[in-house]
Residue, then its C-alpha position, 0 to 999 in steps of 0.5 A: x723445921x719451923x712452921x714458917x720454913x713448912x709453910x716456905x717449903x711447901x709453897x716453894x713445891x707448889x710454885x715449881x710444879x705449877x710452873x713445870x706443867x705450865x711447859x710441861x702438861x700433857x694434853x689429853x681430850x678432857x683437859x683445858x690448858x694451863x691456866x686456861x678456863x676449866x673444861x666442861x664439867x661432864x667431860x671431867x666427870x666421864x673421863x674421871x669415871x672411865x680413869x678408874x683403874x684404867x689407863x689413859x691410853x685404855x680410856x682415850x679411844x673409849x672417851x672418845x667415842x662416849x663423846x661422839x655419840x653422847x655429847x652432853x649429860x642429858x644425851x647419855x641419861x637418854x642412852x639405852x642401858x643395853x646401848x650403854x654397857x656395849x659401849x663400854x665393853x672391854x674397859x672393865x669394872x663393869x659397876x662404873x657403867x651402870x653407875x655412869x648412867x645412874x649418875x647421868x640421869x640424876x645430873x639431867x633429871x634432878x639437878x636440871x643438867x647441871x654438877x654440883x661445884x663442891x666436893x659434897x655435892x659431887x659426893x651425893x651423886x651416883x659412882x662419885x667417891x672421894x678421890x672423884x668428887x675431889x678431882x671434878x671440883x678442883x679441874x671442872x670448878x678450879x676449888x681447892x680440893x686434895x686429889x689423891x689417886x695412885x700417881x699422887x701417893x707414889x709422888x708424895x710418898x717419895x717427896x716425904x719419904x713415908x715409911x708407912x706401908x700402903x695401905x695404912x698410909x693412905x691417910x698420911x699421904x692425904x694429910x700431906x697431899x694437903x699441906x703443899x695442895x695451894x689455894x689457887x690453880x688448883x686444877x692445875x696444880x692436881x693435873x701436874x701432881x697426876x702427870x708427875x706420877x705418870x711421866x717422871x716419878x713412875x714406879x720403877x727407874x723414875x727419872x729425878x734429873x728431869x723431876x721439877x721436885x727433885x732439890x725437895x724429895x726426901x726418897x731421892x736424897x735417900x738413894x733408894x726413891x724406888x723404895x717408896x711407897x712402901x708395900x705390905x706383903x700382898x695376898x695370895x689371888x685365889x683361882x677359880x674355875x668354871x665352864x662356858x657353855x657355848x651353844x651354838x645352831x644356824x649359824x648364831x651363838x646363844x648369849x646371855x643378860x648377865x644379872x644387873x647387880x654383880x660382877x659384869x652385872x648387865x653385860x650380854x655374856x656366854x652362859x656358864x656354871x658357877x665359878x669355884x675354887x673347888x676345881x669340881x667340873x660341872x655337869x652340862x646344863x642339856x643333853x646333847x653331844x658337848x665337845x670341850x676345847x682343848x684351850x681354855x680362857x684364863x682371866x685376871x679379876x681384881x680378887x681372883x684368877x679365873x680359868x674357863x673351860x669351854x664346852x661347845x654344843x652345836x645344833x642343826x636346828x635351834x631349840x625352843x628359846x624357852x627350853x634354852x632360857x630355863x637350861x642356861x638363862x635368858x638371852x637371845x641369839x647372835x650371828x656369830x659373823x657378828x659377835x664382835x658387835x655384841x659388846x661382850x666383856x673381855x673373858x667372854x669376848x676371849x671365850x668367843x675367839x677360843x672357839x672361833x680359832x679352834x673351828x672344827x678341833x674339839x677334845x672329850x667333853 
């Protein structure tokens, strides 16, 4: 095609999808209508952070109360860490908590509560990759920027039908994310493109008749829009598997503060061994009559499957916290009437209905 008729069909794609989320748009907490003035920057941030990985559904209640409790980014740069990582318990990839706080305390602190309006400026800033960086400039200050997340690549992936396997074709997708990106409303136009993968050119059955870019998609003249994007062959998850130690005395549960660097870095936790994928059973970490649930926890990380056994020692009298510190780590006890409360991350918060579900049935530790 000459470049004149590109540049004709790109700008016809742009129009069209403007003028869908124009009637169209979801409307979510973060967001200013179309066409309206672009929201608040620190609404956009958090809730892009809170989006990573998640669903919106999952994010909704949690932005929510963020909100509530720390309407401004000066107000959460004052939070408490341990205040912080409660809150953000059972959202998952815990990484983006701690970086939340770093990020707000730079903005409040370093930049006198002010984001940056440009993507390197964004980019500088704590947890803030390109795709985020890329995302607060076009909705929070209505620049053009390519936003390209998941949703993105699935819609143009279809429309120029890339034979490509994902994810090599990350880069191509961009490039082409960028030829039908317009120069203005472009935090509409990126919003619209998001809504578009969510709602209508979703993974399976997508629903082209109603699609504002059907008359321009390569996949559905294809026949097969499901096809796209293409995927490699995917690798095998490994599994690993560990213990939870749970002990318990005077009606409390001994939790631990989990290193603030690794996996679930920060979060208050129950202790445990290592997590193998040798399959070997620890040893237990003090003596003592341990009985082990006949139920275990299986849970779902981003490279790896676990399976937790758990093994319960119950104390009449609570032992020297220096002695449990040493044995399991450093922690503290909690009433177990309100271990709801303790912000747990979700394999431990399953960890801890396992054993409150099993009351008194235990198997040979």
């Amino acid at each position: 095609m000459p470049v004149d008729g590109l540049i004709t069909q790109e700008r016809t794609i742009a129009d069209a999808l403007l003028a869908h989320y124009r009637v169209h748009a979801r409307a979510l907490p973060w967001r200013s209508p179309p066409g309206a003035p672009p929201p608040d920057p620190y609404r956009v941030w958090l809730s892009e952070i809170m989006l990573q990985q998640t669903t919106v559904a999952a994010v909704i209640p949690y932005y929510e109360r963020f909100l509530a409790r720390w309407p401004t980014v000066q107000a959460l740069a004052a939070a408490d860490d341990a205040d912080l990582m409660a809150a953000w318990a059972g959202l998952g990839y815990y990484a983006r908590a701690r970086n939340l706080l770093a990020c707000a305390r730079t903005v409040a602190g370093d930049l006198g509560g002010q984001f940056p309006d440009n993507e390197a400026g964004l980019r500088a800033l704590p947890g803030v990759g390109a795709y985020t960086a890329a995302a607060i400039a076009a909705i929070a200050f209505d620049r053009r920027a390519v936003v390209v997340d998941g949703n993105v690549e699935r819609v143009v992936s279809r429309l120029f039908a890339v034979e490509t396997p994902m994810p090599a074709a990350k880069a191509e997708l961009r490039a082409l994310t960028d030829r039908i990106t317009p120069d203005a409303h472009c935090g509409d136009f990126a919003q619209a493109m998001m809504d578009l993968g969510a709602t209508i050119c979703t993974p399976t059955r997508p629903a082209c008749l109603t699609c504002p870019l059907s008359a321009h998609c390569a996949a559905r003249a294809s026949g097969a829009p499901e096809r796209f994007p293409v995927k490699a062959p995917k690798k095998a998850r490994p599994t690993r598997t560990g213990t939870a130690w749970w002990v318990e005395a005077d009606g409390a549960v001994w939790l631990v503060r989990r290193p603030d660097k690794g996996l679930l870095g920060g979060m208050l936790g129950v202790p445990g061994s290592d997590w193998r994928e040798d399959g070997a059973l620890p040893e237990a970490p003090l003596p003592g009559d341990w009985q082990r649930l006949n139920n275990g926890v299986r849970h779902v990380f981003t490279h790896f499957a676990l399976e937790l056994g758990i093994a319960r020692l119950r104390l009449v009298v609570p032992p020297d916290p220096a002695l449990l510190a040493k044995a399991l780590g450093p922690g503290q006890w909690w009433p177990l009437g309100s271990i709801g409360e303790a912000g747990l991350p979700t394999v431990f918060a399953r960890v801890a209905q396992a054993v409150l579900e099993a009351g008194g049935e235990d198997g040979d530790a």
